[in-house]
Every structure is written in C-alpha cells, then in structure tokens.
C-alpha positions in Angstrom: 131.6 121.7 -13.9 135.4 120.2 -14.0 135.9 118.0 -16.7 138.3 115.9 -15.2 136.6 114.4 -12.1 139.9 113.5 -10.3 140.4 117.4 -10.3 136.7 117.7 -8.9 137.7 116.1 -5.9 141.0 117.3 -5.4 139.4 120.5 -5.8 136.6 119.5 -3.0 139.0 118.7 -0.7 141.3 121.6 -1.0 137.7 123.7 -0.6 136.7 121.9 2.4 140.2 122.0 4.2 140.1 125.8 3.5 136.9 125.9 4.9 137.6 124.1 7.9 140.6 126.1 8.7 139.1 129.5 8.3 136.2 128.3 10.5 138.4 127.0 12.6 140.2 130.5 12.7 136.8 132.6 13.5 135.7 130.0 16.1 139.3 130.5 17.9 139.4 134.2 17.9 135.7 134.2 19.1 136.7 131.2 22.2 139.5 133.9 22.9 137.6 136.6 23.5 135.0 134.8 25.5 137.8 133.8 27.9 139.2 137.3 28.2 135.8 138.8 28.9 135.3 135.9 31.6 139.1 136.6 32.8 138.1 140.5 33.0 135.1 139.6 35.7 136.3 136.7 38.0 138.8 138.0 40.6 139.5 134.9 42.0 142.5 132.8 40.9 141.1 129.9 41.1 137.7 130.6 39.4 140.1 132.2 36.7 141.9 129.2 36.5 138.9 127.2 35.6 137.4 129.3 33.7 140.3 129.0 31.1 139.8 125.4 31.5 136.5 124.9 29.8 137.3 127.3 27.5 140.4 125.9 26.2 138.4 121.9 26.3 135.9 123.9 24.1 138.2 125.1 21.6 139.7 121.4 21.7 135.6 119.8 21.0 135.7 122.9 18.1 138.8 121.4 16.5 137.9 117.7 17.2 134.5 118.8 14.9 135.6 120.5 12.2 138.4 117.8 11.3 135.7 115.2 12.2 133.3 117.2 9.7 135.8 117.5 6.7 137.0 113.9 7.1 133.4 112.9 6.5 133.0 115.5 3.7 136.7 114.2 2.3 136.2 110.8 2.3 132.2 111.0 1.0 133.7 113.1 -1.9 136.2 110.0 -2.5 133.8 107.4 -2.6 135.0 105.7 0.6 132.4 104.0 2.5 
C-alpha cells in the first residue's frame, strides 16, 4: 500500500504503539473499577489493603504484556531476528 517501505514500517510502529497505548488505557480504567467495586464490599482494612495489591500487580502483568507484545510486533516489522 505505501510505496516507500521505510514509511510502511514507521507507519506500523506508530499503529501498534497507538494501539498498545489505547489498550493499555481501556484495560486500566477497567482494573480501576474492578478495585473499587472490590473496595466497596470488603470492610476490613486489611483485606482492602490486599485487595488493591493484586490489582495494582495485575495492572503491572497488563503493561509488562502489551509493551512485551508490541516490541515483538516492532521488531518483526523491522526485520530483527
């Protein structure tokens, strides 16, 4: 489609970091609210406190991914092996 196949990959790249911010984005708002809702029925500080725990090591294993997952789809595009 691009003629210039340096611009096909730079454009690749910019589309995938795009991508992987944006679902980055949905998959934080929707950890958020998980952890609310799970704030809004445990009492207990404790259990509260752990609770936000796992959530918050989730949304680090959702970031860790999608950065793992473009740098694949980054460096495939390039050639690099």
């Amino acid at each position: 489609l691009v003629p210039n196949p340096a611009l096909g990959r730079a454009l690749t790249i910019t589309l995938v970091i795009v991508a992987a911010w944006l679902l980055y984005a949905v998959l934080s708002y929707a950890v958020g609210r998980m952890a609310r809702a799970a704030e809004g029925r445990i009492g207990e500080e404790g259990r509260r406190r752990r609770v936000a725990a796992v959530f918050v090591f989730a949304d680090s294993l959702v970031k860790a991914g999608i950065i793992f997952l473009a740098a694949i789809t980054i460096f495939s595009r390039l050639g690099v092996e």
